[in-house]
Backbone as ProteinMPNN parsed JSONL, in Angstrom:
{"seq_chain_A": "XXXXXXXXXXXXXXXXXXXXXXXXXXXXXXXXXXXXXXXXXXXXXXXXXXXXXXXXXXXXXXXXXXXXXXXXXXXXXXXXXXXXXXXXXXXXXXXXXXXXXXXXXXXXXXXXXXXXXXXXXXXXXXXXXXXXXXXXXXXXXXXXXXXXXXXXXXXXXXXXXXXXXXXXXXXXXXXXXXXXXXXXXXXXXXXXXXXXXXXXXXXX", "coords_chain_A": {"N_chain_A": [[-103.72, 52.139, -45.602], [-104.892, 49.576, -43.903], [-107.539, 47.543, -43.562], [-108.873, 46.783, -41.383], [-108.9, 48.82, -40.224], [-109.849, 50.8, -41.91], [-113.285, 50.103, -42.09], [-113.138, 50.346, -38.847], [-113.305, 53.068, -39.67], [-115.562, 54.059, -40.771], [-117.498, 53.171, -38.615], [-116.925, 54.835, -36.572], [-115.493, 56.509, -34.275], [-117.93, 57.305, -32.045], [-121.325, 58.362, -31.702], [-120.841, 60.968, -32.607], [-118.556, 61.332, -33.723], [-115.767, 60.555, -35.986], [-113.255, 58.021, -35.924], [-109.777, 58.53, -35.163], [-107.077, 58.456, -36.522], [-103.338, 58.84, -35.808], [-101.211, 57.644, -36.585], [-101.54, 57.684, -39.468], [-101.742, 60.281, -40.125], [-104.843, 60.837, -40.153], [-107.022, 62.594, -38.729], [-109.143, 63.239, -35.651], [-112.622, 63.798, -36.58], [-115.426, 65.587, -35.599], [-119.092, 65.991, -35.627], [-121.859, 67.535, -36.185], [-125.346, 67.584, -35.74], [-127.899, 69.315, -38.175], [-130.5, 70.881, -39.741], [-131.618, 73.153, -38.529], [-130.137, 75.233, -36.475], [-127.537, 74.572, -34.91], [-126.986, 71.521, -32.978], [-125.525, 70.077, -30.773], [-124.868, 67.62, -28.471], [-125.034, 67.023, -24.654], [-124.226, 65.243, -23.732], [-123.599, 61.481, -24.394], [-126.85, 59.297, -25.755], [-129.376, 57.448, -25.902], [-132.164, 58.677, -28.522], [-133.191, 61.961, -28.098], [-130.74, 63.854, -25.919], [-130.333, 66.031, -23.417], [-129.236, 69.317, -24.831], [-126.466, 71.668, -25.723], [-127.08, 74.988, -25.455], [-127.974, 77.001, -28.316], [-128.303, 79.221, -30.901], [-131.756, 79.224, -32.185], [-132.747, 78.46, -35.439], [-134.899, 79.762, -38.464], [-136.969, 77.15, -40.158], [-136.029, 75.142, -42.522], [-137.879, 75.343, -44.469], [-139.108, 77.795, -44.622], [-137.026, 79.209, -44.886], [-136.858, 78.753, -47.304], [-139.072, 80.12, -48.909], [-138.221, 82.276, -48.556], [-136.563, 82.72, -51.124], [-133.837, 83.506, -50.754], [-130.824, 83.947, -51.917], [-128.652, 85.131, -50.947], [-129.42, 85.951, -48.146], [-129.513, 83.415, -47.139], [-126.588, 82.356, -47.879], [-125.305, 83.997, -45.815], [-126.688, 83.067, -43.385], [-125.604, 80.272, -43.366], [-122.703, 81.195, -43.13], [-123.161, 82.262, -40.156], [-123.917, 79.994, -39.027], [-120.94, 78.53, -39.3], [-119.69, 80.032, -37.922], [-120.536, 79.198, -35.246], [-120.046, 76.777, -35.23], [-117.816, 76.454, -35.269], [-117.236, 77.702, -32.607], [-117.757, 75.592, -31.262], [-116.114, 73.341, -31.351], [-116.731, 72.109, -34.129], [-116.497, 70.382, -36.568], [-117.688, 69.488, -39.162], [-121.134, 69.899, -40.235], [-124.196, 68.369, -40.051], [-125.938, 68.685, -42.23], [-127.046, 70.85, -45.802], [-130.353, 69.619, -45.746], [-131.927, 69.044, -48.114], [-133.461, 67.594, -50.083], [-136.575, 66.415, -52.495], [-139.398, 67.564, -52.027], [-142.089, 65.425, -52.338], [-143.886, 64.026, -51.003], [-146.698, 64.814, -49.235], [-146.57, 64.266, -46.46], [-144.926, 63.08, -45.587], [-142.552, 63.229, -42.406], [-140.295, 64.721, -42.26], [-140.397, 67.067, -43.972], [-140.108, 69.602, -42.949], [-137.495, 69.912, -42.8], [-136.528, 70.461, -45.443], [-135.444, 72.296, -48.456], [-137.888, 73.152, -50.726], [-140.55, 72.277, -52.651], [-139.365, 72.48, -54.985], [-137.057, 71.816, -57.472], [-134.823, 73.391, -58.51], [-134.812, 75.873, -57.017], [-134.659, 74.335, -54.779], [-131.9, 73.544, -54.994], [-130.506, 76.039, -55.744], [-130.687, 77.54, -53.054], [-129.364, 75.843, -51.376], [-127.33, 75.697, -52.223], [-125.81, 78.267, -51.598], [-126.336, 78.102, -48.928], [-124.38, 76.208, -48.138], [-122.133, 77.069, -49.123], [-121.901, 79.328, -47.329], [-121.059, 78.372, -44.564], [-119.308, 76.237, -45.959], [-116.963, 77.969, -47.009], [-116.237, 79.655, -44.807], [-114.687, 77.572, -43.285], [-115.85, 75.652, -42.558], [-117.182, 71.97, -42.389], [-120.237, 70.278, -44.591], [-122.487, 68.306, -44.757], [-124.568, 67.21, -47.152], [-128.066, 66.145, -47.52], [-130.944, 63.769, -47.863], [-129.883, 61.827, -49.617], [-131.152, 59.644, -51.869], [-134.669, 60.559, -52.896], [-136.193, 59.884, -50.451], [-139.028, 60.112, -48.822], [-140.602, 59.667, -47.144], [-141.151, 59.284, -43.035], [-142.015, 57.78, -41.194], [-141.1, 54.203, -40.99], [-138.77, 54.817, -42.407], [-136.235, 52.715, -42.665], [-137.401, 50.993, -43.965], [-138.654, 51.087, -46.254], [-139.632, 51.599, -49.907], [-138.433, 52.891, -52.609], [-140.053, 53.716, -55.37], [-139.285, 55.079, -58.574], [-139.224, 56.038, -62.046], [-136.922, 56.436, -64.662], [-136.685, 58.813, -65.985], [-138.023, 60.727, -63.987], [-136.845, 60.75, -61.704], [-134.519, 62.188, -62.514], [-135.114, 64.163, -63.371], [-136.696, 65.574, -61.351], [-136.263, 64.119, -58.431], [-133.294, 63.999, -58.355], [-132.236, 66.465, -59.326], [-131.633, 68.638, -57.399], [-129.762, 67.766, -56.256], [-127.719, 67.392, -57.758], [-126.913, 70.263, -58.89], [-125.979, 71.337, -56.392], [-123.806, 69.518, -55.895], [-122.122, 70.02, -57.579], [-121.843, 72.715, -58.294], [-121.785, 73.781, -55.012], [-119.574, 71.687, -53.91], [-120.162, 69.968, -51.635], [-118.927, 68.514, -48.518], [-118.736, 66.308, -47.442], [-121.484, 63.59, -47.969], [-124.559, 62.648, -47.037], [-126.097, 59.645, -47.393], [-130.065, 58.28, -47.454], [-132.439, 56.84, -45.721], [-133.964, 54.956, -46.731], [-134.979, 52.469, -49.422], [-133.642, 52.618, -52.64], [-135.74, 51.78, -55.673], [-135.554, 49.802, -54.86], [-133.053, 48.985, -53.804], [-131.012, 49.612, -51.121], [-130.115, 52.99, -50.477], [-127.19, 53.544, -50.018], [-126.045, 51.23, -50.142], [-126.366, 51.862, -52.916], [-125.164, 51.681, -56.53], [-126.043, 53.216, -58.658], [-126.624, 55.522, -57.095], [-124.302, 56.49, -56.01], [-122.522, 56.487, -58.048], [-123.474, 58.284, -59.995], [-123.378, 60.796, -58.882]], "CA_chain_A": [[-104.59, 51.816, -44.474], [-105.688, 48.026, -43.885], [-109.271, 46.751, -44.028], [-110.06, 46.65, -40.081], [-108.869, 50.323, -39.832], [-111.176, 51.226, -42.745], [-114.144, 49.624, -41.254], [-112.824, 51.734, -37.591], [-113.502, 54.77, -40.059], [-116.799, 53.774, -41.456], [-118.272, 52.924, -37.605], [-116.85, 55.587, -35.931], [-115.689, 56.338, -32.258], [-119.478, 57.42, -31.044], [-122.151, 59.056, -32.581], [-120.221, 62.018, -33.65], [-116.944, 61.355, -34.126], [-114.634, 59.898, -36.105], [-111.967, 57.081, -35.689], [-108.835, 59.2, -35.471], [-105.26, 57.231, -36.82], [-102.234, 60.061, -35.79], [-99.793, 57.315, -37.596], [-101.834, 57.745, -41.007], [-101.914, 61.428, -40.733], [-105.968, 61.297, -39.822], [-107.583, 63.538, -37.639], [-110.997, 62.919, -35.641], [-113.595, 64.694, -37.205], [-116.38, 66.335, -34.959], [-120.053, 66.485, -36.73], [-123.203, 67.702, -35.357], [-126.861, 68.087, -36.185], [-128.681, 70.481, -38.061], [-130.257, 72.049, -40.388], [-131.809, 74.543, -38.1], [-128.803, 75.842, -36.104], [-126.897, 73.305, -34.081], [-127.334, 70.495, -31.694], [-124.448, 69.771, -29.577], [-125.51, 67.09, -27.57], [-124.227, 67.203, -23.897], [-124.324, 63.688, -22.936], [-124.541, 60.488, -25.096], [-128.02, 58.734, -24.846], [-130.931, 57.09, -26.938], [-133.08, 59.595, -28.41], [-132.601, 63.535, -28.151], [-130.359, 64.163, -24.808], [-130.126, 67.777, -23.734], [-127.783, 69.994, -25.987], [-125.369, 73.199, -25.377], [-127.841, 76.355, -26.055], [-127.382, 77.83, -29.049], [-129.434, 79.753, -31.899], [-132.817, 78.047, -32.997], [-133.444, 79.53, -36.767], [-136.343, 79.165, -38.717], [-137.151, 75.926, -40.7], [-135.782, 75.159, -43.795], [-138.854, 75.009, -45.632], [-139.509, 79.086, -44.002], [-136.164, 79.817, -45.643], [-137.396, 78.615, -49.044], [-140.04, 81.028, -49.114], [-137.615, 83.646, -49.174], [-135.877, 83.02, -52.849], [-133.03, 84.838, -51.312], [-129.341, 82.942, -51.824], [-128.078, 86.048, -50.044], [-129.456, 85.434, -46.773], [-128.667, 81.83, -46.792], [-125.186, 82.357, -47.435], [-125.307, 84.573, -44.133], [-127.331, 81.926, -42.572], [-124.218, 79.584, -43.233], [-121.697, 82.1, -42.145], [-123.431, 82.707, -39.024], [-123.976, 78.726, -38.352], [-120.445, 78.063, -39.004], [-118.864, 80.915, -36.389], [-121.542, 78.526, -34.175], [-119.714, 75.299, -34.995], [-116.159, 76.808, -34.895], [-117.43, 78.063, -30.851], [-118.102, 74.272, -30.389], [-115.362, 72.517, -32.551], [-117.638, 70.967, -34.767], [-115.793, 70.229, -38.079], [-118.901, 69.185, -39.826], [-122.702, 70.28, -39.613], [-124.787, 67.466, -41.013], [-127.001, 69.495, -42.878], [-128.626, 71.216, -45.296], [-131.74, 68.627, -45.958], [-132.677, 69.318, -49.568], [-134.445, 66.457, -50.418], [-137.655, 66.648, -52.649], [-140.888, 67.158, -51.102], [-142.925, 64.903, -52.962], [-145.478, 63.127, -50.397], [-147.211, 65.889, -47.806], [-147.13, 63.051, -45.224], [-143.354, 62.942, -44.673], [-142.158, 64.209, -41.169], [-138.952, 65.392, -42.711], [-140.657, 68.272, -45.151], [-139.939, 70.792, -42.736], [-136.104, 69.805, -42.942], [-136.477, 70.294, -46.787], [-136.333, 74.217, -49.128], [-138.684, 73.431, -51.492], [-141.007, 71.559, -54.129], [-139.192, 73.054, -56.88], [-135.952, 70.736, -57.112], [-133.641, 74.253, -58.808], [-135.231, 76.522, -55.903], [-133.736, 74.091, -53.365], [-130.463, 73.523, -55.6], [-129.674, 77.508, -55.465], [-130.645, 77.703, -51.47], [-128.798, 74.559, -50.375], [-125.961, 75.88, -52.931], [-126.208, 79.345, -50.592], [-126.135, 77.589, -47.729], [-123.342, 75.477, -47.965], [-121.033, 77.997, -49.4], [-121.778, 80.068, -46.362], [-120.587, 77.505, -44.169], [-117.789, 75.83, -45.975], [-116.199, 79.531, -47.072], [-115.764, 79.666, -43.412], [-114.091, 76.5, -42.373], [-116.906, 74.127, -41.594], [-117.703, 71.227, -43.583], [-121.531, 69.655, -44.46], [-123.526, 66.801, -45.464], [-125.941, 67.399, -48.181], [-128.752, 64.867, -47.167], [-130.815, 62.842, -47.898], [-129.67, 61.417, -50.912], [-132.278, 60.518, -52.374], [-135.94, 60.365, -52.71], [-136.503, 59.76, -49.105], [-140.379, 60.693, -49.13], [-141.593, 59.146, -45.661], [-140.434, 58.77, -41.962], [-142.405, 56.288, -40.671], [-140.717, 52.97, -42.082], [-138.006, 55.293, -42.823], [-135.723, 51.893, -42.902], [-137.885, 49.659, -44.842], [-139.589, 51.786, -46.999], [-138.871, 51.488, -51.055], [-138.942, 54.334, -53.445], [-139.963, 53.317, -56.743], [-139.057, 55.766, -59.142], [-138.57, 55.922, -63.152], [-135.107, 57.236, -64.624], [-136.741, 60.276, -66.002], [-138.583, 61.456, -63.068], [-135.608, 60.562, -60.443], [-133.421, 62.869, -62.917], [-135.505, 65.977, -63.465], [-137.512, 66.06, -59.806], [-135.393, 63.933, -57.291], [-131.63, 64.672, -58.24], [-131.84, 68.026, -59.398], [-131.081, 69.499, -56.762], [-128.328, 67.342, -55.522], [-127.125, 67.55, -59.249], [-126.33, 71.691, -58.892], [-125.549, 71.813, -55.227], [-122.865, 68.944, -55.632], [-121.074, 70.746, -58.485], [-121.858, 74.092, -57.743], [-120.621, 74.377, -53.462], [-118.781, 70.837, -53.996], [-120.427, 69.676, -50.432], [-117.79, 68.08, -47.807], [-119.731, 64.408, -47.738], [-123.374, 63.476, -48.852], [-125.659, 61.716, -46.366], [-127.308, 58.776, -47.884], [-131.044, 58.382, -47.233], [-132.642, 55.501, -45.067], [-135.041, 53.904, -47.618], [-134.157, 51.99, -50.684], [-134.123, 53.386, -54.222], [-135.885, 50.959, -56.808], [-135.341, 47.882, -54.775], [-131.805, 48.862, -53.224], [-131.055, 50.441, -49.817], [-129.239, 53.923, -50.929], [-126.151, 53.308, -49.265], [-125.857, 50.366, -51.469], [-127.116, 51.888, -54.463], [-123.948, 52.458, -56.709], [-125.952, 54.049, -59.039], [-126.707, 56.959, -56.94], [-122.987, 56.724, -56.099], [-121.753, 57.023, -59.549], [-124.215, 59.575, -60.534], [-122.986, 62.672, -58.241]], "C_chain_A": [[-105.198, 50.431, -44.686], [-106.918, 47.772, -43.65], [-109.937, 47.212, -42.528], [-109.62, 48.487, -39.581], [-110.092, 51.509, -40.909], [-112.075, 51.122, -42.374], [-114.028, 50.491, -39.741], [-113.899, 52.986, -38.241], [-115.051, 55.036, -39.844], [-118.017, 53.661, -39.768], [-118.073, 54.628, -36.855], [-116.416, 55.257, -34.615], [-116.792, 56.174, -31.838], [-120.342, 58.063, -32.376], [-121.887, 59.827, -33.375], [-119.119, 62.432, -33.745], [-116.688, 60.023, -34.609], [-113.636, 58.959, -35.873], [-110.643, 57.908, -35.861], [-107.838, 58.252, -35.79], [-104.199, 58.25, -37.186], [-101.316, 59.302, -36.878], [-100.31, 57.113, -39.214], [-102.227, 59.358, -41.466], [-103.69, 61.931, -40.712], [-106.399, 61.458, -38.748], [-109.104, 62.97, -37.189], [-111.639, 64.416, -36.45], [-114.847, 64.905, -36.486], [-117.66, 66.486, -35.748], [-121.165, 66.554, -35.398], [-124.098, 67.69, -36.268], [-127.197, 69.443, -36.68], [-130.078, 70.513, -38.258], [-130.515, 73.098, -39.649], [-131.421, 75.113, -37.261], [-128.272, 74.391, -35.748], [-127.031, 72.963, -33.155], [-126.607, 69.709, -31.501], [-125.047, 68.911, -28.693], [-124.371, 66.813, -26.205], [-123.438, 65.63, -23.21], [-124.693, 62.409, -24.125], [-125.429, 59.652, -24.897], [-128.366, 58.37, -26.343], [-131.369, 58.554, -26.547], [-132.419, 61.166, -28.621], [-131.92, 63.744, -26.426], [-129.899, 65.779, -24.796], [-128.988, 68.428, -24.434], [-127.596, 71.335, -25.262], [-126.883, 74.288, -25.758], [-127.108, 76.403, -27.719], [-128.714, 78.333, -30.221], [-130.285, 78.946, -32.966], [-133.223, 79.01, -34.388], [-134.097, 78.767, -37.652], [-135.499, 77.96, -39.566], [-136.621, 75.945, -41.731], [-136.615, 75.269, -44.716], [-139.267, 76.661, -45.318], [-138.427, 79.626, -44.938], [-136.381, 79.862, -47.413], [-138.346, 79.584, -49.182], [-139.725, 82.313, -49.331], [-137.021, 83.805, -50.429], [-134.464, 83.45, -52.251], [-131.564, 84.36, -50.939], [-128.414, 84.026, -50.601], [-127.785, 85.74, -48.664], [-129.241, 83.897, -46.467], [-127.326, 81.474, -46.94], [-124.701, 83.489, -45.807], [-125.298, 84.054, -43.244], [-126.21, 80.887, -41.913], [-123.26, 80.032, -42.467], [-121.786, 82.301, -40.566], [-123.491, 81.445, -38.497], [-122.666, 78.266, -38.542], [-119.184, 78.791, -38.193], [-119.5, 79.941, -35.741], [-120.536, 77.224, -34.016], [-118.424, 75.236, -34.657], [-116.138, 77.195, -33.844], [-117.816, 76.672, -30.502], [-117.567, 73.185, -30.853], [-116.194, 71.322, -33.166], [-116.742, 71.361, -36.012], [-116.989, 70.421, -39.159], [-120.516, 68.975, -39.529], [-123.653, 69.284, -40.694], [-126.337, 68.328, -41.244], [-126.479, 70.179, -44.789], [-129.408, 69.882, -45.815], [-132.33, 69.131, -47.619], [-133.26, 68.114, -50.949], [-135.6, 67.288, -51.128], [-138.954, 66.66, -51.832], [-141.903, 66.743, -51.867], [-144.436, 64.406, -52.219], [-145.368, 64.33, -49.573], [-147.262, 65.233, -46.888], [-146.001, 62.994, -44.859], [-142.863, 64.131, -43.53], [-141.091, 64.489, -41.182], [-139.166, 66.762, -43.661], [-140.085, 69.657, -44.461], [-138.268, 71.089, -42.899], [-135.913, 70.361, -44.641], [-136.638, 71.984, -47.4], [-137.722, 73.92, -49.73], [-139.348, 72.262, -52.443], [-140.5, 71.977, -55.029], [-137.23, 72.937, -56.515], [-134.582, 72.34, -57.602], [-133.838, 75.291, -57.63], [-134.357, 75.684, -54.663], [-132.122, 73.607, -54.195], [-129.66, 74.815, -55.03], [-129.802, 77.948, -53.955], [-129.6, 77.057, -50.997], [-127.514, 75.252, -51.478], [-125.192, 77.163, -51.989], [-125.667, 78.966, -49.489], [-124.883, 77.07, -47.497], [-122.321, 76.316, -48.492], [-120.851, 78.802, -48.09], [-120.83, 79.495, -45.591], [-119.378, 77.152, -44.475], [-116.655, 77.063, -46.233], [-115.478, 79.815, -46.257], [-114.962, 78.528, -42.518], [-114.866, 75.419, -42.453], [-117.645, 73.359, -42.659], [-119.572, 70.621, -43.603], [-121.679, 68.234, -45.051], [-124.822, 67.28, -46.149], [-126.803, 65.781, -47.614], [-130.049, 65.232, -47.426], [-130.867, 61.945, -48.766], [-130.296, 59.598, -51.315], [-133.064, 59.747, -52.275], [-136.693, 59.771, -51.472], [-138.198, 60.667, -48.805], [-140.87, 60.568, -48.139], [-140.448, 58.923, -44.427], [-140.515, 57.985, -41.324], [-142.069, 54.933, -41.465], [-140.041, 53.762, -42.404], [-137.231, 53.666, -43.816], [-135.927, 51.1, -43.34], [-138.644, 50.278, -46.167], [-138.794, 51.868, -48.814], [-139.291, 52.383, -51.796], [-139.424, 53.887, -54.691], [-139.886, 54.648, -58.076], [-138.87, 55.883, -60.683], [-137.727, 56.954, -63.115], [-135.498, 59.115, -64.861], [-136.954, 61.345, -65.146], [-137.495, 61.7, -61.908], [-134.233, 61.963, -60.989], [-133.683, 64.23, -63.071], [-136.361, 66.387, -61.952], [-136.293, 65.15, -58.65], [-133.57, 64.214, -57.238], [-130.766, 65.858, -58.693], [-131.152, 68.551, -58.859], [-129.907, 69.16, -55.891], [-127.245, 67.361, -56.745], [-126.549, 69.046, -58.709], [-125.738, 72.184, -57.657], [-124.11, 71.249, -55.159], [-121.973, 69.611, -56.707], [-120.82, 72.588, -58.721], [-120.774, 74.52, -56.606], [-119.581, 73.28, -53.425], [-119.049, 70.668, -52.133], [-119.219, 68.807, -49.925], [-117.556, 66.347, -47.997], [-121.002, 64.859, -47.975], [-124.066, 61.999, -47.188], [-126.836, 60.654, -47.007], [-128.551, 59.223, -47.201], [-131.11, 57.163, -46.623], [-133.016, 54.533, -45.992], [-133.92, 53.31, -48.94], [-135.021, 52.612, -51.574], [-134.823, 52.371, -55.223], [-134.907, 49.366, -55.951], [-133.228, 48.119, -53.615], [-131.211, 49.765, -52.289], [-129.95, 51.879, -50.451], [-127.898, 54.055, -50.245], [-125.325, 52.346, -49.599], [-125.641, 50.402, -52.621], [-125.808, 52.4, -54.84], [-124.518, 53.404, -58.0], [-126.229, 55.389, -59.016], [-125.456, 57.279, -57.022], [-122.218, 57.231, -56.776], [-122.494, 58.044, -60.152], [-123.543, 60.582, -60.045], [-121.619, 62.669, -59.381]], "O_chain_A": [[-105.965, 50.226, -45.626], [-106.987, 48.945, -43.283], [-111.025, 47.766, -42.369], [-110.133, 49.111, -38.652], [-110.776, 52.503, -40.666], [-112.377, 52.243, -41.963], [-114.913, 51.324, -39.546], [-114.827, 53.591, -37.704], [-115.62, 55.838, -39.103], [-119.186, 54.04, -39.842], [-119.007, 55.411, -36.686], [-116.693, 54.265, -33.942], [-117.043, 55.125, -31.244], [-120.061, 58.175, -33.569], [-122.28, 59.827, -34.542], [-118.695, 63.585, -33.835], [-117.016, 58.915, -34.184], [-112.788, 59.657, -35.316], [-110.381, 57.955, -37.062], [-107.862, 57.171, -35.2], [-103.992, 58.603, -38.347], [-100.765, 59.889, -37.809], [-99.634, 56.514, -40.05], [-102.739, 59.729, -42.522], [-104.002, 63.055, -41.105], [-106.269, 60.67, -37.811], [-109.961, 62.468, -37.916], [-111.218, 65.54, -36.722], [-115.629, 64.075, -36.95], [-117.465, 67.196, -36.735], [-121.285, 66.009, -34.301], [-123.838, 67.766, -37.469], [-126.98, 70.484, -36.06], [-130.873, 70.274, -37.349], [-129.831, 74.099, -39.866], [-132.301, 75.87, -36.852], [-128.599, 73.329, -36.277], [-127.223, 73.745, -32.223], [-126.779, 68.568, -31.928], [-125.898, 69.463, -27.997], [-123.199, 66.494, -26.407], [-122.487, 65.281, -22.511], [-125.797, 62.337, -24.665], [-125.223, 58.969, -23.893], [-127.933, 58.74, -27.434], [-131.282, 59.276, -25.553], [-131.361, 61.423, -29.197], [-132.831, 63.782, -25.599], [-129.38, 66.487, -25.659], [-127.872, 67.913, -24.507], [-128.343, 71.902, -24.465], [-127.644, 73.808, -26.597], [-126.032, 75.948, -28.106], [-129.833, 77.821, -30.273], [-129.966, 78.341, -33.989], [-133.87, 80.056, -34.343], [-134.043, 77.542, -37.761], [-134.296, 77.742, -39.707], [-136.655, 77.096, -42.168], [-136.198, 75.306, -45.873], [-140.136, 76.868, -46.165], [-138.781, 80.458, -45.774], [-136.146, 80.665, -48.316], [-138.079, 79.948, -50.327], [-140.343, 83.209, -49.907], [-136.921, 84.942, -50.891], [-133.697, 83.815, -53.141], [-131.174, 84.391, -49.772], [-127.72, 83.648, -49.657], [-126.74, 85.438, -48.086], [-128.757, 83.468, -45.42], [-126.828, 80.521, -46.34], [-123.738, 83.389, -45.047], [-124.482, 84.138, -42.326], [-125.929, 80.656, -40.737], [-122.914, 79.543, -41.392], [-120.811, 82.464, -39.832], [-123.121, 81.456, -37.323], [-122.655, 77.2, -37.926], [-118.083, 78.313, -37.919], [-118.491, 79.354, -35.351], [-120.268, 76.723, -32.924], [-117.879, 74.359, -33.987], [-114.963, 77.273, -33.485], [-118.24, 76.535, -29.355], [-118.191, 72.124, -30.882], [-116.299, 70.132, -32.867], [-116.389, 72.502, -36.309], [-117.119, 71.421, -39.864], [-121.014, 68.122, -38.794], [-123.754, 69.48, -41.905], [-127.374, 68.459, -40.594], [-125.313, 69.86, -45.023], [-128.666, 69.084, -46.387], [-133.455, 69.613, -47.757], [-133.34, 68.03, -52.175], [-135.83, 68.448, -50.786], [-139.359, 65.757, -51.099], [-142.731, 67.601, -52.172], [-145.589, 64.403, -52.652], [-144.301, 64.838, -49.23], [-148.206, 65.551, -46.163], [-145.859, 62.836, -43.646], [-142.8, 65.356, -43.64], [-140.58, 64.599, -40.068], [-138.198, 67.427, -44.03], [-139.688, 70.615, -45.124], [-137.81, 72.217, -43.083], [-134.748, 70.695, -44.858], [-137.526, 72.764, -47.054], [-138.693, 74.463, -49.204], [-138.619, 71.395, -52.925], [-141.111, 71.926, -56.096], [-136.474, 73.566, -55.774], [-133.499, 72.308, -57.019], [-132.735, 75.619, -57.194], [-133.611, 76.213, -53.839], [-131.242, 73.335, -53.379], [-128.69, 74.849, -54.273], [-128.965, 78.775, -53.593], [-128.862, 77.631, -50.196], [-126.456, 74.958, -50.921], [-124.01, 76.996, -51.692], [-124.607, 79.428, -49.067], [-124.261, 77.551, -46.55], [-121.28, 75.955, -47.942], [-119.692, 78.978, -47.714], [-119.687, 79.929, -45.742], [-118.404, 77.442, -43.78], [-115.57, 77.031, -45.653], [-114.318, 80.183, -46.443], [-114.695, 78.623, -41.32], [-114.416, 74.274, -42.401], [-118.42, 73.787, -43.514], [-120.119, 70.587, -42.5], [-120.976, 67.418, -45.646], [-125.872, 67.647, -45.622], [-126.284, 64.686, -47.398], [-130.489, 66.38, -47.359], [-131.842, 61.195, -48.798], [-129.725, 58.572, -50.944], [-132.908, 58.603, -51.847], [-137.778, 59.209, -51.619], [-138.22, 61.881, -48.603], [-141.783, 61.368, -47.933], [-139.288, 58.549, -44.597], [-139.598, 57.361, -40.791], [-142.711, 54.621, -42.468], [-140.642, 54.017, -43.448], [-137.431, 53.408, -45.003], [-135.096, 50.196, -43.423], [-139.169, 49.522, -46.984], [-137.603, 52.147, -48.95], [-140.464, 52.75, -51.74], [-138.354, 53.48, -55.141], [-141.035, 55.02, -58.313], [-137.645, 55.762, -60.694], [-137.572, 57.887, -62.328], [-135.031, 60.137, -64.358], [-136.468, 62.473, -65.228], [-137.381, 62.774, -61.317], [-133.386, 62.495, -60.272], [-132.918, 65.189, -62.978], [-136.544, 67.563, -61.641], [-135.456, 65.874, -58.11], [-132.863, 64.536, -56.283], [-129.583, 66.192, -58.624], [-130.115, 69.026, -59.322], [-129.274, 69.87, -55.11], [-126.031, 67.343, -56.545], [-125.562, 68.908, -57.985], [-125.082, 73.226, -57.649], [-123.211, 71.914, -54.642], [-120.796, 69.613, -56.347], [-119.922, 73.311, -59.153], [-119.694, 75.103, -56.705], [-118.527, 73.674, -52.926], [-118.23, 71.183, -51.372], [-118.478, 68.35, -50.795], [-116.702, 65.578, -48.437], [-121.492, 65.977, -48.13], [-123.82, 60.866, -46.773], [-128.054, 60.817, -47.076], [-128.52, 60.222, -46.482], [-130.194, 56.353, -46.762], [-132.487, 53.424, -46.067], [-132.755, 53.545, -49.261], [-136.197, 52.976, -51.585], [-133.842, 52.026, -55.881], [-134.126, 48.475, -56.287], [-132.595, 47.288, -52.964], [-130.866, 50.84, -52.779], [-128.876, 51.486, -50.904], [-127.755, 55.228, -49.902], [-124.104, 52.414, -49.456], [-125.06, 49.601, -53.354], [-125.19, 53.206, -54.144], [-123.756, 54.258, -58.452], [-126.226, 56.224, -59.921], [-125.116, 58.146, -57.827], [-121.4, 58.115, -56.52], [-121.866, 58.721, -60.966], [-123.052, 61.355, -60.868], [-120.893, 63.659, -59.476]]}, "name": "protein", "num_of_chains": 1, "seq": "XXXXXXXXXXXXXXXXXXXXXXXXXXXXXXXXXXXXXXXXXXXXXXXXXXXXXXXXXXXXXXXXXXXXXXXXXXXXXXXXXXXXXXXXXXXXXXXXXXXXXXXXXXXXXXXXXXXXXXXXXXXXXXXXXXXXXXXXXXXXXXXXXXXXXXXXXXXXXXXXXXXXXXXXXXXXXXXXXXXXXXXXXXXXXXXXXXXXXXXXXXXX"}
């Protein structure tokens, strides 16, 4: 594959699809919104444009409170019959980010303060799901703490703390369910936009 078809990949057709190329054997790929069921959007627009119905289930941070890997591999199962009734390939979800600051308007997207608690959920989760067909995005890799200034915002972090509280839980989920892709984060890590950063890259 040559350079400006790579780049194709990397932009995409639209919001949520794919660049398809039949003469290289690749398929579009379909992704939606989650974590807390799916959001099919009917129309492309700025913003949230109305979506298909479908089942609103609780918060991710509601599911953490249960401990119980069980029902979150259910959870999965049951969200990816949802995505296979709306050919979605891939459900960009679950959100298992740390919840470090109480001020970020992403916590409710998130299991837990306790980085092996959301490892074994989001490990749960995503087995449900891919078991069944349908691929995810672990996100938002990593330490994504705030939403306001999402895109400018810098994490500063030392190695120890980034390794036993922020990548825990992307540590056991990524070698555990072996997620589909990984959703960078907006902010930069220690000075370098995560999307950039190769040494989150080379870490997983």
């Amino acid at each position: 594959m040559d350079t400006k078809k790579k780049m194709a990949m990397i932009a995409g057709r639209d919001n949520w699809h794919t660049k398809d190329f039949p003469e290289e054997g690749i398929p579009v790929v379909t992704m939606s919104d989650g974590p807390h069921g799916l959001r099919v959007e009917k129309e492309a627009g700025i913003g949230f444009p109305q979506s298909v119905p479908s089942v609103a289930w609780p918060v991710l941070s509601a599911f953490g409170c249960s401990f119980d890997t069980a029902l979150l591999q259910e959870i999965g199962a049951a969200l990816a019959e949802e995505c296979i009734g709306e050919g979605v390939d891939v459900l960009l979800a679950p959100g298992i980010n740390h919840k470090r600051n109480p001020l970020c308007g992403r916590n409710f997207e998130y299991f837990s303060e306790d980085p092996v608690v959301s490892g074994e959920l989001g490990t749960a989760y995503i087995n449900g799901l891919q078991k069944n067909g349908v691929g995810t995005s672990l996100k938002h890799y990593a330490a994504n703490s705030r939403e306001e200034g999402r895109l400018v915002t810098d994490s500063i972090v030392d190695e120890r703390t980034l390794h036993e509280i922020y990548l825990k839980a992307f540590d056991m989920v990524i070698h555990k369910a072996k997620p589909w892709t990984i959703m960078m984060a907006y902010n930069m890590l220690n000075g370098i936009y995560c999307c950039e950063n190769e040494f989150l890259m080379n870490h997983a």
